[in-house]
C-alpha positions, 0 to 999 in steps of 0.5 A: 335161089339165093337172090330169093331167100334174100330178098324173103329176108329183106321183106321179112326184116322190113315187116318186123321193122313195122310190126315191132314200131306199131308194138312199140306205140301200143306199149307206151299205153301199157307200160314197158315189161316182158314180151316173149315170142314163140312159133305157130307150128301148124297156123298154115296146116289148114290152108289150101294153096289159093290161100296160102301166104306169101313166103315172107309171111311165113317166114315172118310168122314162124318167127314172131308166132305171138307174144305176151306182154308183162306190163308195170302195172301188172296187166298181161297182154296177150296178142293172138290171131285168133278172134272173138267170135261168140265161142268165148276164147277170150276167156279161154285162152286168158285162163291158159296164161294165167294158168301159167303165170300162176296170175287171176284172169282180170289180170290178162288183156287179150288183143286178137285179130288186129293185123297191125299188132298181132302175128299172121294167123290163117283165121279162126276156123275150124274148131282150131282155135283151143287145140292150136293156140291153147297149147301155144299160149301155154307154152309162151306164159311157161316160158315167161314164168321161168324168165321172170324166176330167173330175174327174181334170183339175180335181183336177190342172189338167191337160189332159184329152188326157193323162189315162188309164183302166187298171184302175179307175185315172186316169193322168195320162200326164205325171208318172204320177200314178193316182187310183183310182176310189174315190180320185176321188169320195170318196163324192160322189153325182153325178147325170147323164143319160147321152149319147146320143152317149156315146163307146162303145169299137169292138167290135175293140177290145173286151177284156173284152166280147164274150170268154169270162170266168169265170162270176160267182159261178160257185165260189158255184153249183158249190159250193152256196154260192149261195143261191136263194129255196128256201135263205132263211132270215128269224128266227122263220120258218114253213113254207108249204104249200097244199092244192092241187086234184087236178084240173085245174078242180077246186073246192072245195066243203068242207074240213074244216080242224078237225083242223089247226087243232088242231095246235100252232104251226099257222096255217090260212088259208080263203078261198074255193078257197084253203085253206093252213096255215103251220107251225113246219118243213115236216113240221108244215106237211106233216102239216096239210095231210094233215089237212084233209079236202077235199071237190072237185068235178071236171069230166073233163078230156081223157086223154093220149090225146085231148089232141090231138084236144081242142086242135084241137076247141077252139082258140080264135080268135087274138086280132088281132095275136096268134100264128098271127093272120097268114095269107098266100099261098093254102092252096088254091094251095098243094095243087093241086101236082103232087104233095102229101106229108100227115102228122100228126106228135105230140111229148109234151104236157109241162108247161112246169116250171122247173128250179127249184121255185116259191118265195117268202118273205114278210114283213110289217113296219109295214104293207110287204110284203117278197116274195123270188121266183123271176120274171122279171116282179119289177114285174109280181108288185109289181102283183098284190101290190099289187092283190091286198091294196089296197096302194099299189106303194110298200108292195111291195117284190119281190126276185128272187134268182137263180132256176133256169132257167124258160125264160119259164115264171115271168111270174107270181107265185102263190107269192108271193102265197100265202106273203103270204096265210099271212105276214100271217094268222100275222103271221111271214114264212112260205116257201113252196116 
């Protein structure tokens, strides 16, 4: 049992070894300031045992949780798990923070789903993201308003009592002298765990939080200046394309890709059912597909007219614990009523689609995957990645931009996957859309 816990210890100090370098990079950009941490109390509550995280990760998470940072211009970064996924938590975990810093929301940046730069996070599911993060954040922001008055009292000897927070600045309420935030750390990087007595602001009291703000980076959407994953661009780019089954349970027998490959600047990938080519533009990469010549062996599958009858034949068990497994009261009890009304009701059998289509851009670089990825599960694609081409986790890294609303329909990563299949045979980074 020890040799475990010691070698848990090695690969959590290894990982947070990485996690602070790759920090460490992204903070030049920002300048230098106050980075506070704090612990995720219930990130894994939700997860089953096939998704759990391995004990380093937990570790690891329970100790770093997420951070903010306090830059010398005066901009706040946020570092969350969680991600944007149309419900606006950009804009409502920013209005926490600076609730509690008592600063305007432009003045907060958020960076979420990055697996390089934030900490370990289940996904964002669940509704979880308000009643988990929200409080977190708060407490982390608490804690660095009460470190940043403690800074200001030694730099101007002064009592704490008579200091004052207002607009990113400290006051000091007896000669009316202010520091602004940025003024105050001049790029030192403090790191502190966050108290768990933090002293929060009383919600009647709130002023930003809990109040109707304008959107973050709303102009950016309604204006079409955002960029989603389908808008990314990397230099010397491909264009991804699958070819993809007619049928559902079909399989590939035969696929003749000779024509394809003889198409200029065409890269063809067969591996087994997966057939997918990576061109200079998306026509190419269209035309190539229309090129293969596949051969698929199907099964019937249910029409729309009997899909119903079909999933009620063949509903399988519920797992223990698992939905529809609780059963309580009596069903016989239940019909030997006075009375009994019995109807059959049916509501279309739709695709659960996201708004948005499935997109991702991959790119290999000394022996790295780089994955951009519209999910709501960013570590759990780093996993499949990792697995899937026998990586360690820290040769991935997944970044979710914003993505269109999937209404819980984007746990998993299969475009991310495929594009990293096409982006290391044609050694570019390739899009697939």
């Amino acid at each position: 049992m020890m040799e475990e816990i010691k070698r848990i210890a090695g690969q959590q100090e290894q990982q947070q070894l990485a996690v602070n370098q790759s920090r460490r990079k992204f903070l030049k950009l920002l300048g230098g300031g106050i980075a506070v941490s704090f612990v995720l109390q219930d990130a894994f509550a939700l997860l089953s045992d096939t998704d759990a995280p391995t004990p380093a990760q937990k570790a690891t998470s329970k100790q770093v949780g997420g951070w903010l940072h306090i830059g010398e211009d005066d901009v706040i970064t946020v570092y969350t798990g969680k991600v944007e996924v149309g419900q606006n938590i950009r804009t409502s975990l920013a209005q926490v923070v600076a609730e509690e810093l008592r600063v305007p929301v432009q003045s907060i940046k958020m960076v979420m789903g990055d697996t390089d730069l934030v900490p370990y996070d289940a996904g964002t599911f669940g509704s979880r993201s308000t009643p988990s993060m929200g409080p977190q954040l708060r407490r982390a922001a608490a804690t660095a308003r009460a470190m940043l008055l403690d800074q200001a009292a030694q730099h101007w000897k002064a009592d704490k009592n008579s200091l004052s927070i207002a607009d990113g600045k400290i006051i000091n309420t007896r000669n009316n002298e202010s520091l602004s935030f940025g003024q105050l750390t001049k790029g030192k990087a403090l790191l502190e765990a966050v108290a768990e007595d933090a002293a929060l602001t009383p919600t009647e009291q709130w002023k930003i939080a809990g109040t109707s703000v304008p959107k973050v980076n709303g102009h950016d959407i309604i204006t079409g200046r955002h960029t989603f994953v389908s808008d990314l661009k990397l230099p010397g780019m491909l264009h991804g394309k699958i070819l993809r089954a007619p049928a559902f349970g079909a399989s590939l027998t035969q696929a003749d890709v000779a024509a394809a490959k003889a198409m200029p600047g065409v890269v063809v990938v067969q591996e087994g059912n997966f057939v997918g080519v990576a061109a200079p533009d998306r026509a190419a990469a269209e035309k190539a597909i229309a090129a293969i010549k596949p051969i698929w062996q199907t099964t019937p599958q249910p029409s729309r007219a009997e899909i119903f009858d079909y999933l009620k034949q063949n509903a399988s068990t519920p797992r223990s614990g698992g939905r529809g497994s609780i059963s309580q009261g009596s069903i016989d009890a239940g019909l030997a009523a006075d009375k009994t009304l019995k109807a059959t009701y049916h509501i279309d059998y739709i695709a659960h689609a996201p708004m948005e289509p499935r997109a991702a851009l991959a790119q290999w670089e000394n022996g790295k995957l780089t994955v951009w990825t519209g999910t709501q599960r960013p570590f759990g694609v780093q996993d499949d990645l990792a697995r899937a081409f026998k990586l360690d986790k820290e040769q991935v890294r997944v970044i979710m931009p914003d993505t269109g609303s999937a209404y819980g329909g984007k746990h998993s990563g299969e475009a991310a996957l495929e594009a990293a299949r096409l982006a290391k045979a044609a050694q570019k980074p390739v899009k697939l859309t």
